[in-house]
MIVEXPA-815005 format. One record per atom (N, C-alpha, C, CB): x, y, z. Coordinates in pm, whole numbers, padded with zeros to 5 digits, always signed. Glycine has a CB too. Example, Ala and Ser with C-alpha at 12.3 -4.5 7.8 and 13.67 -1.06 7.14 Angstrom:
<sites>
+01319-00569+00780+01230-00450+00780+01320-00330+00780+01131-00447+00905+01285-00225+00708+01367-00106+00714+01290+00003+00787+01408-00060+00572
</sites>
This chain:
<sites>
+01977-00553+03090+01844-00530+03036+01765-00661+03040+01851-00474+02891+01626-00653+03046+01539-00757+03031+01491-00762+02854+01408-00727+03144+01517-00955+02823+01480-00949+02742+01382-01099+02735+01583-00910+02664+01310-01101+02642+01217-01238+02646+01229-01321+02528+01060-01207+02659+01261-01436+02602+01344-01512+02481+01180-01641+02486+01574-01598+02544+01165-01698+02325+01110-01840+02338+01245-01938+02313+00978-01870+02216+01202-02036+02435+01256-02118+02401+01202-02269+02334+01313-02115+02491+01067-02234+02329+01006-02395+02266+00860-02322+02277+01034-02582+02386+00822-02455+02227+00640-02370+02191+00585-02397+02360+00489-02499+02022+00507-02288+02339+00451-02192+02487+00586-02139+02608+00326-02323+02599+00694-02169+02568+00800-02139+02652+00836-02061+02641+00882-02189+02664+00795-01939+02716+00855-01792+02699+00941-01745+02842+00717-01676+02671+01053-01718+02805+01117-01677+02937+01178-01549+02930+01220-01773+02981+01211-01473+03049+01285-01336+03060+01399-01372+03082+01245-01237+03161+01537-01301+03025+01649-01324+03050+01737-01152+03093+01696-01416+02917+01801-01189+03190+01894-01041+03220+02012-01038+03120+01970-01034+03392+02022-00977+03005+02145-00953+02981+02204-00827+02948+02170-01022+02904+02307-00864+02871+02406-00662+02927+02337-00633+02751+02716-00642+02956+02326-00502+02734+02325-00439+02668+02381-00448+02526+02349-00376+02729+02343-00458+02387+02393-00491+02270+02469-00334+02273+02274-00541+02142+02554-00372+02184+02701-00319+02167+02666-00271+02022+02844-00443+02185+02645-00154+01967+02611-00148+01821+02730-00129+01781+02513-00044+01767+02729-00187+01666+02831-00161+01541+02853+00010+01514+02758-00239+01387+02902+00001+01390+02944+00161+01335+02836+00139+01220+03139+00201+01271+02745+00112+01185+02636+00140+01117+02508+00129+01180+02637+00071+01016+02522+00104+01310+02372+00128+01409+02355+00156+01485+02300+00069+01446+02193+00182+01547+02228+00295+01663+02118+00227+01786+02180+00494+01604+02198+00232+01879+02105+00178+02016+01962+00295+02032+02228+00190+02194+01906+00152+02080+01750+00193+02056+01717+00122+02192+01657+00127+01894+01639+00253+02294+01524+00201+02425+01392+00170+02349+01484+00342+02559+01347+00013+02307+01236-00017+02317+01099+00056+02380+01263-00106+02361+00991+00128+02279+00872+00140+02436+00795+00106+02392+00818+00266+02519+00769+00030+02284+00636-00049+02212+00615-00153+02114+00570+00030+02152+00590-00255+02140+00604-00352+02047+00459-00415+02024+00712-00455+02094+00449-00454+01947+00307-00513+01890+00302-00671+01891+00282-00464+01729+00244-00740+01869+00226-00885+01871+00157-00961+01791+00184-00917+01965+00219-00962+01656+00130-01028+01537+00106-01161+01486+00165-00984+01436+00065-01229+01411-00015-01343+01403+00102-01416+01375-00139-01349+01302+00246-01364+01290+00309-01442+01313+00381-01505+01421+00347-01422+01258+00423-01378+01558+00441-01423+01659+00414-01547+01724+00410-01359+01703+00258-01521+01722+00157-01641+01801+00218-01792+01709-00068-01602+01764+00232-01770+01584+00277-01885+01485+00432-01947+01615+00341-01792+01271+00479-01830+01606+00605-01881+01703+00610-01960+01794+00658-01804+01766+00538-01893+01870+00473-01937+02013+00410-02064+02041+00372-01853+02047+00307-02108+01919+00217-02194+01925+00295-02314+01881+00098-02158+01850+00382-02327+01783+00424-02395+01703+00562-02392+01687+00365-02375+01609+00642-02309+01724+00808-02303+01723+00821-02262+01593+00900-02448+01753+00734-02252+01508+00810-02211+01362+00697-02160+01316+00882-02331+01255+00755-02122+01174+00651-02040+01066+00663-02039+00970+00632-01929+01064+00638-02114+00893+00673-02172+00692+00780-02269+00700+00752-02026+00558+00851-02219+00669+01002-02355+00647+01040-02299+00755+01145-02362+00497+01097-02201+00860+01170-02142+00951+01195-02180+01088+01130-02043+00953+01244-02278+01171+01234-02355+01306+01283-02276+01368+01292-02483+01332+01241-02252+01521+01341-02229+01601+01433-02326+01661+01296-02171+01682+01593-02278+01642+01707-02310+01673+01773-02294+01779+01758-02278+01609+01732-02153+01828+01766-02151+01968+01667-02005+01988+01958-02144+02006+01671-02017+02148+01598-01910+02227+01588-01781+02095+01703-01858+02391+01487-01754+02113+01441-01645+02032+01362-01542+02088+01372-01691+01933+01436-01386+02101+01337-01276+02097+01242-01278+01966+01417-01138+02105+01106-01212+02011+01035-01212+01922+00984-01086+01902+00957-01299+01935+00906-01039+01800+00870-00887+01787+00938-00817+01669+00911-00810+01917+00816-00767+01555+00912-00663+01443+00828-00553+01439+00943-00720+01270+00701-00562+01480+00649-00434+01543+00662-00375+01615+00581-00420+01567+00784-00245+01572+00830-00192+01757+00880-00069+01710+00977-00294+01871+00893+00007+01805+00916+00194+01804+01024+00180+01927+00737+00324+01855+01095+00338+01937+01196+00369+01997+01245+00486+02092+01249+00362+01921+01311+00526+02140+01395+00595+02139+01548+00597+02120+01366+00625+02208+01620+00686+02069+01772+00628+02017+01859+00733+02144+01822+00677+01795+01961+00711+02213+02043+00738+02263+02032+00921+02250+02150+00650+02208+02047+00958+02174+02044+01109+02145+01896+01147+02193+02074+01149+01973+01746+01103+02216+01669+01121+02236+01562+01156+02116+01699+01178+02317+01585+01094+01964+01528+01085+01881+01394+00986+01868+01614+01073+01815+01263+00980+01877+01204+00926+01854+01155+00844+01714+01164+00980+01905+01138+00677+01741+01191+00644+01572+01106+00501+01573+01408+00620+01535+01002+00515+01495+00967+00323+01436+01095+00258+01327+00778+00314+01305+01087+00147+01403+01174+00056+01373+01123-00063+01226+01194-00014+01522+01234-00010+01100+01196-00104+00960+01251-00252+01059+01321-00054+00765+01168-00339+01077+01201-00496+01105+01291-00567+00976+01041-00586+01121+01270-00481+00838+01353-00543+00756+01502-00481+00725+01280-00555+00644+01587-00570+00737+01717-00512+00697+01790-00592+00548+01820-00532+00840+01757-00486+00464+01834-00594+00311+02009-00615+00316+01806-00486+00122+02013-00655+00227+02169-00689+00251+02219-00590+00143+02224-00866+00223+02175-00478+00026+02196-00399+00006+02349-00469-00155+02208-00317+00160+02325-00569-00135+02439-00639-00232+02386-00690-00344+02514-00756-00171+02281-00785-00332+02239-00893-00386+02174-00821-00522+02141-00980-00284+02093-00901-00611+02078-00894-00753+01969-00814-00746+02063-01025-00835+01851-00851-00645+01759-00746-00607+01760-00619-00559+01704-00782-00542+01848-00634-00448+01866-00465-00360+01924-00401-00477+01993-00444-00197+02008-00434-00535+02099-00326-00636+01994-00301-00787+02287-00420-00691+01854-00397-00791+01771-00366-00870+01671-00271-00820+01723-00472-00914+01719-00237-00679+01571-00151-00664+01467-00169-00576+01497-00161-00771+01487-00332-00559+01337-00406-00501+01418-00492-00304+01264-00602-00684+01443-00432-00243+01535-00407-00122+01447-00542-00059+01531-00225-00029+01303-00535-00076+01178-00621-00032+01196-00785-00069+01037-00559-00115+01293-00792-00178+01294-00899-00185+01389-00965-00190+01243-00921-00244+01503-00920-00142+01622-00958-00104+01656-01116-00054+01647-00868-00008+01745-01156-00161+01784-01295-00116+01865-01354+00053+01885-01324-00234+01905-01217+00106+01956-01221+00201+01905-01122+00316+02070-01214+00164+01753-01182+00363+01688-01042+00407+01709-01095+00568+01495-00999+00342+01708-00986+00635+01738-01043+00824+01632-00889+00861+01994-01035+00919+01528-01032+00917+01409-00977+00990+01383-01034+01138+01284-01005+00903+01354-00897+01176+01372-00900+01335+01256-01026+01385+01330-00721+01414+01268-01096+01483+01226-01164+01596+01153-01312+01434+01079-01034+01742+01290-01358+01364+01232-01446+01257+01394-01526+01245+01154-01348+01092+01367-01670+01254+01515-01738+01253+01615-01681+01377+01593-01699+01096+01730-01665+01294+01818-01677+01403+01782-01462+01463+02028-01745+01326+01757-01405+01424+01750-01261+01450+01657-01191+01561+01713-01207+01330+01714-01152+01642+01625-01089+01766+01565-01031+01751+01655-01034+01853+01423-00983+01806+01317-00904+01746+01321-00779+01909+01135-01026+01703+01200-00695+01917+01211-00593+01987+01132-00652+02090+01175-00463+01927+01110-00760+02158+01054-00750+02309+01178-00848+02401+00863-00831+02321+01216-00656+02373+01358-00644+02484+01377-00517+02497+01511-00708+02436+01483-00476+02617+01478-00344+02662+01546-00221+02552+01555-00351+02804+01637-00345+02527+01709-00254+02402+01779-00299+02323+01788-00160+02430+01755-00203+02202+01812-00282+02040+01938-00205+01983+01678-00269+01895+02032-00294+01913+02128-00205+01862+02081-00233+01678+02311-00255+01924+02023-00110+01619+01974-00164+01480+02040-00064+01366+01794-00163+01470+02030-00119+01252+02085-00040+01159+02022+00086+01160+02080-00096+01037+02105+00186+01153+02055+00339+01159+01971+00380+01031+02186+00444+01170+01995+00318+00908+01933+00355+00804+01787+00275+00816+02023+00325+00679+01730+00148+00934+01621+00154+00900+01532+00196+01037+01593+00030+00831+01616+00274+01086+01513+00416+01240+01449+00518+01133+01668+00562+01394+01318+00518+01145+01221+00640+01112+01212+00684+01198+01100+00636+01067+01223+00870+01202+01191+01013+01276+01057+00946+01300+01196+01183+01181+00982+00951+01387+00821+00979+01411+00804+01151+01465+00754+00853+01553+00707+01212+01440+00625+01313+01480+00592+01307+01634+00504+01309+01396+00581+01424+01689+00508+01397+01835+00356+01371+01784+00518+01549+01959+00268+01414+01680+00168+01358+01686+00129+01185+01738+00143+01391+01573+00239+01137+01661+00248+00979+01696+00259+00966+01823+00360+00901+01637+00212+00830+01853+00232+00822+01986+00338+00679+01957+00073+00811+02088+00387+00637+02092+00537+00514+02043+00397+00391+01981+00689+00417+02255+00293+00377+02090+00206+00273+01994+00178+00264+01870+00101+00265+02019+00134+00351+01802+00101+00391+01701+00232+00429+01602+00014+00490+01735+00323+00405+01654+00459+00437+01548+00490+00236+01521+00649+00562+01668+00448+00192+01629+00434+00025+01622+00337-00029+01528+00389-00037+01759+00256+00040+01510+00141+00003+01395+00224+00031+01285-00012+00096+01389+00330+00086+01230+00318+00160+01110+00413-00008+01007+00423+00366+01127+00409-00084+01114+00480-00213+01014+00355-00282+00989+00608-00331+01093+00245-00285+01061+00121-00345+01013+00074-00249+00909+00013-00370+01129+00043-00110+00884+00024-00034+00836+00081-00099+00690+00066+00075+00905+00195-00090+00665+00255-00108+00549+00225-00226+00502+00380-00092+00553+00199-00319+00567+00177-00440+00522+00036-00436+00453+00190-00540+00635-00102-00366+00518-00216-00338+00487-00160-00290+00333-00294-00236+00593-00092-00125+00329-00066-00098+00201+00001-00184+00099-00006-00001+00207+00065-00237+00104+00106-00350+00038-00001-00434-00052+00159-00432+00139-00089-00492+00077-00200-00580+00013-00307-00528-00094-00280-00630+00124-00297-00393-00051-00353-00304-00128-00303-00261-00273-00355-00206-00052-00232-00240-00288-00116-00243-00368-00154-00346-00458+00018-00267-00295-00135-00491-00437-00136-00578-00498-00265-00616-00586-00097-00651-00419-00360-00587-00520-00507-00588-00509-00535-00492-00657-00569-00511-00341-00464-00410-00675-00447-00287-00767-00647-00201-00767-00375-00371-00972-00675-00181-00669-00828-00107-00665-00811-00011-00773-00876-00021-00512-00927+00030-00785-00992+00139-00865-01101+00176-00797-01030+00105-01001-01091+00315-00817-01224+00365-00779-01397+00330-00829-01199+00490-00808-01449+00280-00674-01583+00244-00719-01587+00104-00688-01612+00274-00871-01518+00023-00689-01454-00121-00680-01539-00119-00557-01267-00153-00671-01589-00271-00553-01665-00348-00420-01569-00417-00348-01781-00460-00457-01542-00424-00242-01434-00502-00208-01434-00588-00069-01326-00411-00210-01392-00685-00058-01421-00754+00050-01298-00841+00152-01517-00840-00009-01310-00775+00259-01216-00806+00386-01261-00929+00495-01210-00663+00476-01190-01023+00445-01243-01142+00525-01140-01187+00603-01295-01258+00444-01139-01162+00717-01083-01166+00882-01050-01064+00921-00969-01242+00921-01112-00963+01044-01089-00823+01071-01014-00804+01198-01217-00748+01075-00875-00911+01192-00760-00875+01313-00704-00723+01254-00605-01017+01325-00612-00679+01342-00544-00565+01360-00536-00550+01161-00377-00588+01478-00444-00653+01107-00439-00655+00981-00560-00584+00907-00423-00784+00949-00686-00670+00938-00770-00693+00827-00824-00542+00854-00882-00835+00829-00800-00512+00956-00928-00357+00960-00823-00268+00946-01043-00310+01130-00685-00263+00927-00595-00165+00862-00646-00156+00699-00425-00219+00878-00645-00321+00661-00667-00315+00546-00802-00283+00475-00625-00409+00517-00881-00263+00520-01017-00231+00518-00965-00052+00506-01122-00300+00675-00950-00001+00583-00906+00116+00600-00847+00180+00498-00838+00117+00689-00716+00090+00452-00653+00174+00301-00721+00183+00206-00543+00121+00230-00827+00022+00194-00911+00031+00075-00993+00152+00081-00998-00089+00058-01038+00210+00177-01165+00315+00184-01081+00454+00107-01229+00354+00384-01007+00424+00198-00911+00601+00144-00825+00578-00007-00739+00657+00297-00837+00431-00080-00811+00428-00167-00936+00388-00336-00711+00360-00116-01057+00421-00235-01179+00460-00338-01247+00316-00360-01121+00534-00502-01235+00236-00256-01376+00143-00236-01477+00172-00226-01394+00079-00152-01573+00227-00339-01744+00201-00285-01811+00138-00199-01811+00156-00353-01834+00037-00166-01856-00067-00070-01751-00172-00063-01980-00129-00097-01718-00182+00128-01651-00295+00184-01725-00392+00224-01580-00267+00280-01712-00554+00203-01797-00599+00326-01699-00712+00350-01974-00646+00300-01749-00759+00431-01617-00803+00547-01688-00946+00633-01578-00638+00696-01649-01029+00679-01671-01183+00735-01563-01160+00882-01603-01338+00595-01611-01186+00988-01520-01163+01110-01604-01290+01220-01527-00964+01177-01578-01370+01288-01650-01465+01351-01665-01425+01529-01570-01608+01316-01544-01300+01559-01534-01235+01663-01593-01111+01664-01421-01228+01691-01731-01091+01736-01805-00997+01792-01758-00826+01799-01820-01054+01919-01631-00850+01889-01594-00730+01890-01530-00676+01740-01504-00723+02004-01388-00748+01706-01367-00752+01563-01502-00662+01432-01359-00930+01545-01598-00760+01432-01690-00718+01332-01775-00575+01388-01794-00851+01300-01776-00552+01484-01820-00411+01502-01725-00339+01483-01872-00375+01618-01616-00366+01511-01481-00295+01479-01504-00259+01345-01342-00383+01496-01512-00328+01204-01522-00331+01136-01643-00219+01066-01509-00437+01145-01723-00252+01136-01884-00146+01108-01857+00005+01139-02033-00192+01235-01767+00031+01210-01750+00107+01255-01646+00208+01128-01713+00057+01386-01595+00115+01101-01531+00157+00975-01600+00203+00837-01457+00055+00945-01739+00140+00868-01800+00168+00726-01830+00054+00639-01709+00251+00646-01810-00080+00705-01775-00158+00604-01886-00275+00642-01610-00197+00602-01980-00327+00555-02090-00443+00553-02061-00580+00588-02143-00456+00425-02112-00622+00666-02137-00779+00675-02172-00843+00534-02265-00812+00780-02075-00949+00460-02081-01053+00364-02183-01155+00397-01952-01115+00349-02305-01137+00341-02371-01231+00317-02412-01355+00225-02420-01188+00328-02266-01362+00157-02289-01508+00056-02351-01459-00098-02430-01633+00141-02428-01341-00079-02471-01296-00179-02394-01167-00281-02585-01269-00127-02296-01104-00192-02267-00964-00309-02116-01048-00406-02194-00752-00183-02121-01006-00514-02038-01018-00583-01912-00951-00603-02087-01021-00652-01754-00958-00545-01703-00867-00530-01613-00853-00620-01673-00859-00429-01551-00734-00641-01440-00662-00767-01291-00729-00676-01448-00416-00781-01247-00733-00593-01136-00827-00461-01169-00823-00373-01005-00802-00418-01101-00900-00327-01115-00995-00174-00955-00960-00102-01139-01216-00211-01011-00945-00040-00830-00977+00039-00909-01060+00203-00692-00740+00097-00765-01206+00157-00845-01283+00284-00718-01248+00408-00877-01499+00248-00762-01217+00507-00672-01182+00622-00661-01248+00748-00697-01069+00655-00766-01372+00699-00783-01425+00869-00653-01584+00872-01020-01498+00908-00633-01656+00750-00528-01728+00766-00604-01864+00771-00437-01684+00888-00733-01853+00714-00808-01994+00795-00850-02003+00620-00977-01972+00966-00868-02163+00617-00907-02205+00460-01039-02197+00508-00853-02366+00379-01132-02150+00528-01246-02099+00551-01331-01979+00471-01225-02070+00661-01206-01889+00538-01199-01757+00467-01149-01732+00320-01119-01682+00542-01041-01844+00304-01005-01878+00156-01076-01930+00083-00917-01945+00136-01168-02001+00112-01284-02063+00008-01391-01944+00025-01357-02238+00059-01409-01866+00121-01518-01744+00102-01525-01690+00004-01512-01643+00173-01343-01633+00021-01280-01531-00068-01312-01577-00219-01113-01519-00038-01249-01652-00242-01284-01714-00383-01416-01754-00436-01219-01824-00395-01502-01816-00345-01646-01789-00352-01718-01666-00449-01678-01761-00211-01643-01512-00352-01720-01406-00306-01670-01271-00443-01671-01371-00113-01573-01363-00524-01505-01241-00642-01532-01307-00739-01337-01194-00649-01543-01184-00802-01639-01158-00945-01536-01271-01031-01643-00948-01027-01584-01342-01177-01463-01373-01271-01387-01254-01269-01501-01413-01423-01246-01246-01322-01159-01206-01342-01133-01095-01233-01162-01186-01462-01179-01096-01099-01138-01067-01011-01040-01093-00954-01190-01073-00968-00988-01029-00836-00820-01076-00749-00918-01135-00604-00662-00879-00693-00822-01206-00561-00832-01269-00447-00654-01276-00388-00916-01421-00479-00633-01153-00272-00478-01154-00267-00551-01201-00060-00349-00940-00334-00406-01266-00066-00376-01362+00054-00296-01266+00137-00287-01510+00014-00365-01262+00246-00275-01185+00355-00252-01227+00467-00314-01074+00390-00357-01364+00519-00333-01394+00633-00205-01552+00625-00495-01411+00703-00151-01600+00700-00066-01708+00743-00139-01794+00817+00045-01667+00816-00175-01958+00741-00272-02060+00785-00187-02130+00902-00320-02169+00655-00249-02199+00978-00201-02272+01094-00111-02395+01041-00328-02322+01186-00150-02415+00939-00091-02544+00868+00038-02477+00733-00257-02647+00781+00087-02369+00763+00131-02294+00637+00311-02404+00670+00125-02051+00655+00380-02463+00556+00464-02519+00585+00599-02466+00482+00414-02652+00586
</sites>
């Protein structure tokens, strides 16, 4: 199988190798879609991402969908808990002291032909889905998440500042989760129509908002954000700065 390993920043190479061998708790998976998110590029650009170096050649990719051997169609959880620790056995699997996430440290991610992954984290997809769109559903969650945190209420003004793949997911949950007005900061053309298109206003320095969620990763957008919310407003962080260490 072809797989694409980094080996140093901008060094991306294809490598032929044989086929992962799954264990007795996972199930081989044909790759047909993987996504390419901001942390990637962190990879790419920089060899690392927070405290995390690369050590050796690294597949990259945790946005990715499937097919499994039997011919099951399935998005792939990038997170695998260790199911032991003080957290998983509390409930909270997310925050696991011993978490192994695909295409992060030493762990292979999905831009490769094929994965051998734990069977408990393959999701069934629908034929409605398409394999792309079963690749969104780890950005997806992440949007809900931020949302989540954000804790909206209906009627709430709310404001999305950087409108990558992220920010206009997250724009999106807020609507279907009872934002009155969005308005939103994007410095890329297409992006901010993207955005309009959604329903959601250009930030002009002037509206006062109920949260912010900043998504673009730039202290730019972080001083907006905080700028742009009301006292005792939230300001939740979603994007990863170039300088994040």
């Amino acid at each position: 199988m072809i797989a694409a390993r980094l080996h140093g920043v901008g060094d991306v190479r294809l490598h032929d190798e044989p086929l992962p061998i799954p264990h007795a708790d996972e199930t081989l998976v044909r790759v047909t879609a993987v996504g390419l998110c901001g942390s990637d590029l962190h990879w790419f650009s920089q060899g690392s991402i927070g405290d995390a170096r690369l050590a050796r050649p690294l597949v990259l990719g945790h946005e990715f969908a499937g097919v499994t051997e039997s011919g099951q169609r399935v998005a792939v959880d990038p997170a695998i808990p260790c199911e032991q620790c003080e957290f998983c056995r509390a409930g909270n699997p997310h925050l696991c002291s011993a978490l192994r996430f695909a295409g992060h440290g030493s762990n292979d991610g999905g831009l490769r032909e094929w994965v051998a992954w734990k069977s408990r984290c393959l999701v069934p997809i629908p034929d409605a889905l398409s394999d792309a769109d079963a690749a969104m559903l780890e950005p997806l969650g992440v949007a809900m998440h931020a949302v989540n945190l954000g804790k909206l209420q209906v009627g709430m003004r709310v404001g999305v500042f950087g409108c990558g793949p992220i920010g206009l997911l997250t724009l999106q949950v807020a609507r279907v989760n009872g934002a009155r007005k969005i308005f939103v900061t994007e410095p890329l053309p297409h992006r901010l129509a993207a955005a309009k298109h959604f329903g959601a206003q250009e930030w002009d320095g002037n509206q006062e908002l109920d949260v912010v969620f900043e998504c673009a990763g730039a202290q730019d957008a972080v001083d907006d954000a905080v700028n742009a919310v009301k006292p005792g407003g939230r300001v939740i962080l979603v994007g990863i700065p170039d300088d994040d260490k």
